[in-house]
VOGU-3710 file (C-alpha; in Angstrom, 3 decimals, decimal comma):
1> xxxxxxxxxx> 52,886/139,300/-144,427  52,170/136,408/-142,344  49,470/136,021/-140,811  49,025/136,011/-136,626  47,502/133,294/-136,194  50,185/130,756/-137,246  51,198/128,011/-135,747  55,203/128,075/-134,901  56,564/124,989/-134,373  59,901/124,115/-132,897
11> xxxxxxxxxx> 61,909/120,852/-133,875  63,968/119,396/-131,624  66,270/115,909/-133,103  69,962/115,094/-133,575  69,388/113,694/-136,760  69,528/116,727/-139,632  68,191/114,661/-142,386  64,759/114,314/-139,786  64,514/117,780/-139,240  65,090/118,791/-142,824
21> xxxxxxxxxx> 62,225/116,668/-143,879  59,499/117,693/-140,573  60,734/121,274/-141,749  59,631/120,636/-145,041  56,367/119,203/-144,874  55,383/121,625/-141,602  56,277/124,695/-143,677  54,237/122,840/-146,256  51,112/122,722/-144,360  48,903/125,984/-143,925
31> xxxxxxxxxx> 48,728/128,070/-140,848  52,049/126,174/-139,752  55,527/127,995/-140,063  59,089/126,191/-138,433  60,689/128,893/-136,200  63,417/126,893/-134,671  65,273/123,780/-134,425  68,221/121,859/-132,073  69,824/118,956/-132,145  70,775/118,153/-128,810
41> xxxxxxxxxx> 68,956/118,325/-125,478  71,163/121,043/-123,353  70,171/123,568/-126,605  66,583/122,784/-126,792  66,497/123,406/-123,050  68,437/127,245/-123,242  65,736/127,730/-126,124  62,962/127,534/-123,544  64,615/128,328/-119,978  63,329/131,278/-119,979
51> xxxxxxxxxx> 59,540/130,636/-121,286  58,266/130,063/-124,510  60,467/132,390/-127,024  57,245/132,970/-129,229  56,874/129,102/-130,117  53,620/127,441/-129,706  54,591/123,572/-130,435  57,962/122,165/-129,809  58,255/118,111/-131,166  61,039/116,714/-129,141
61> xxxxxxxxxx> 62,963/113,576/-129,661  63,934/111,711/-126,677  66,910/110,280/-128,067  69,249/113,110/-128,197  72,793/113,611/-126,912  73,954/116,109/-123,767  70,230/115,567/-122,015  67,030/113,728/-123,794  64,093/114,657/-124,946  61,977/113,071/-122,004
71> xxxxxxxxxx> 63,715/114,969/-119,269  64,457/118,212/-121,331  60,178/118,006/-122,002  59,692/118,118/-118,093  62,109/121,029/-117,296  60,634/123,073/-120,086  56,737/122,585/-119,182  58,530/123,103/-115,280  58,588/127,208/-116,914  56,376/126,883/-119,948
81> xxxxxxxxxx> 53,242/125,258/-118,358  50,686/125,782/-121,001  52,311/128,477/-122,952  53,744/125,875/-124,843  52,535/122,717/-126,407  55,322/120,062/-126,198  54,865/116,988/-128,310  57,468/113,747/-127,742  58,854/111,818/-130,598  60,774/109,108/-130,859
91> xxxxxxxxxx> 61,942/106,250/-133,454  63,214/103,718/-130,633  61,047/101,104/-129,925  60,095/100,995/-125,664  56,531/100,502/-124,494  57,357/102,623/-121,060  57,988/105,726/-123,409  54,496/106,903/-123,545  54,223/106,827/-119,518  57,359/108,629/-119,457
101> xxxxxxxxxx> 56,335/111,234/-122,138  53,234/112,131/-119,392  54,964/111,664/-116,449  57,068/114,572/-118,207  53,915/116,732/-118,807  54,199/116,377/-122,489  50,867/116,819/-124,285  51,474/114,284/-126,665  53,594/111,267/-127,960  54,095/110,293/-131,298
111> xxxxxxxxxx> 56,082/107,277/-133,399  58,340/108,577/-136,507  56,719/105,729/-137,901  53,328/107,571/-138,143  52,847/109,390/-141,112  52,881/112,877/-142,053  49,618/113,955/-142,128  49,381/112,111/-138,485  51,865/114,611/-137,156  50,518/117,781/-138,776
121> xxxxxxxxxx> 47,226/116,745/-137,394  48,494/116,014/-134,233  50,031/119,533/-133,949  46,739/121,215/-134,688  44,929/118,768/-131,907  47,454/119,725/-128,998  46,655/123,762/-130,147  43,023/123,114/-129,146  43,908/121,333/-125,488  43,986/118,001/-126,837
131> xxxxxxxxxx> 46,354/115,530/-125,483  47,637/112,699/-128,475  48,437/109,277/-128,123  49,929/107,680/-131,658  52,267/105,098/-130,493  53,770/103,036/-133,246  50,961/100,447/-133,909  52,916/97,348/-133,252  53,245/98,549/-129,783  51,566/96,020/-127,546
141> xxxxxxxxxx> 50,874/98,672/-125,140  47,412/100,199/-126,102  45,893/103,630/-125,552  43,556/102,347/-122,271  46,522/101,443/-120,729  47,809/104,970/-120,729  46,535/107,880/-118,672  45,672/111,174/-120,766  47,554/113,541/-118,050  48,842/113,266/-114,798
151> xxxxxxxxxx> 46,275/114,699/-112,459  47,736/117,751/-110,224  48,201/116,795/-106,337  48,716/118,483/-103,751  51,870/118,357/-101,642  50,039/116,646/-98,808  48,130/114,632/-101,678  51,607/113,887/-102,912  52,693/112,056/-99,462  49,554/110,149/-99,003
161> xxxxxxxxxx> 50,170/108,769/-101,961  53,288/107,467/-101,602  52,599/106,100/-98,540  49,690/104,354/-99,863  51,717/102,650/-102,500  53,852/101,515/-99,235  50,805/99,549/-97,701  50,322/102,488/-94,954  46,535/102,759/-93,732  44,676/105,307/-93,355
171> xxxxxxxxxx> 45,427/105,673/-89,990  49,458/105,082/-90,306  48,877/107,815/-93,428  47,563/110,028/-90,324  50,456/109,571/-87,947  53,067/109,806/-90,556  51,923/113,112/-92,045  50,853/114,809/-88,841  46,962/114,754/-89,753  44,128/113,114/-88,158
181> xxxxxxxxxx> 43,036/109,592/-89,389  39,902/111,269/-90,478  41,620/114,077/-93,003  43,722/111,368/-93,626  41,617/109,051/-95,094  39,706/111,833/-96,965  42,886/112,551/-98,716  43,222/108,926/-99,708  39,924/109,076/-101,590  40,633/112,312/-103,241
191> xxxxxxxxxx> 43,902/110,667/-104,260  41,997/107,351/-105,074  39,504/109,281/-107,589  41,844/111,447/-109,127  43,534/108,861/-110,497  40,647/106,957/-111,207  41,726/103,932/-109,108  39,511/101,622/-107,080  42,042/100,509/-104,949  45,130/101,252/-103,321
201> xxxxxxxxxx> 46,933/98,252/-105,394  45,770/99,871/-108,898  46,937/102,989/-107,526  50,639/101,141/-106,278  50,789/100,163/-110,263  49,859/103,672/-111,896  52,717/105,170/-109,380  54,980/102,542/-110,558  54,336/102,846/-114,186  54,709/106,559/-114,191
211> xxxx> 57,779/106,778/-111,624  55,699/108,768/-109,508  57,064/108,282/-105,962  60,473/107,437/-106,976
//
């Protein structure tokens, strides 16, 4: 009988011989079972629409047909949230992937090029809260220029940062979203420090690498 405490792992790629061979060496691995698989975005999505159908990791590739991985990874945490692990994967080479991947609320990205015991590893880390960064390492883009996880804003948070990334002051913040210039520019710090930026420039480039007031 198997036990509990299992890890069940979804796999989500258009390629069969990919997801015959993840299959394999998942099953392989203790405490780790494959309870699923799809090969094309629109399927991995009806999997999950309605929460987590007893899976605790799903690895989804971006480059599938119908809808990919990045965007089916945001509308499944959109009614998973933390019920379910999601972990992007991708063979194509692009250095904005990983921003994408977080921008999606995945809780991890990994290369096909890593290997095997990378991935199973990997799985086990994003179990225990961890987010994981294994880019393919001829990327030129290096962990410290990714963010672990978007930070949560408010909807008013959410405006003053946009307008911020527009060159508004505090003030013009203010008058635009019907606040005083003093809650206004107390908002602009909050937004400042939860992104960890020292100015409103740094912050105008985070927002543009992550798509975040598009």
């Amino acid at each position: 009988m198997q036990e509990q405490t299992d890890i069940r792992v979804f796999i989500a790629d258009d390629h069969e011989e990919t997801v015959q061979k993840m299959s394999e060496f998942i099953n392989a691995s203790a405490g780790m079972k494959v309870v699923g698989t799809a090969t094309d975005g629109n399927s991995v999505w009806k999997h999950f629409e309605q929460g987590n159908n007893g899976v605790d990791v799903a690895l989804i590739d971006i480059g599938m047909p119908e809808m990919n991985g990045l965007k089916a990874a945001g509308k499944i945490k959109s009614v998973c949230k933390s019920s379910l692990k999601i972990i992007v994967i991708t063979g194509l080479d692009g250095v904005f992937f990983p921003a994408e991947a977080i921008r999606n609320h995945a809780d991890g990205f990994i290369s096909k090029s890593r290997h095997k015991d990378e991935i199973i590893e990997a799985i086990r880390r994003v179990c225990n809260h961890e987010i994981v960064y294994l880019p393919d390492p001829e990327d030129s883009e290096t962990p410290a220029d990714i963010l672990p996880r978007l930070p949560e804003l408010t909807p008013n948070e959410s405006r003053v940062l946009c307008l911020m990334v527009k060159g508004f002051t505090g003030k013009a913040i203010g008058d635009q979203v019907g606040i005083s210039h003093a809650y206004a520019e107390r908002i602009r710090n909050i937004v400042l420090h939860k992104f960890g930026a020292k100015s409103a420039a740094q912050l105008g480039a985070i927002a543009e690498k992550y798509g975040l007031c598009r």
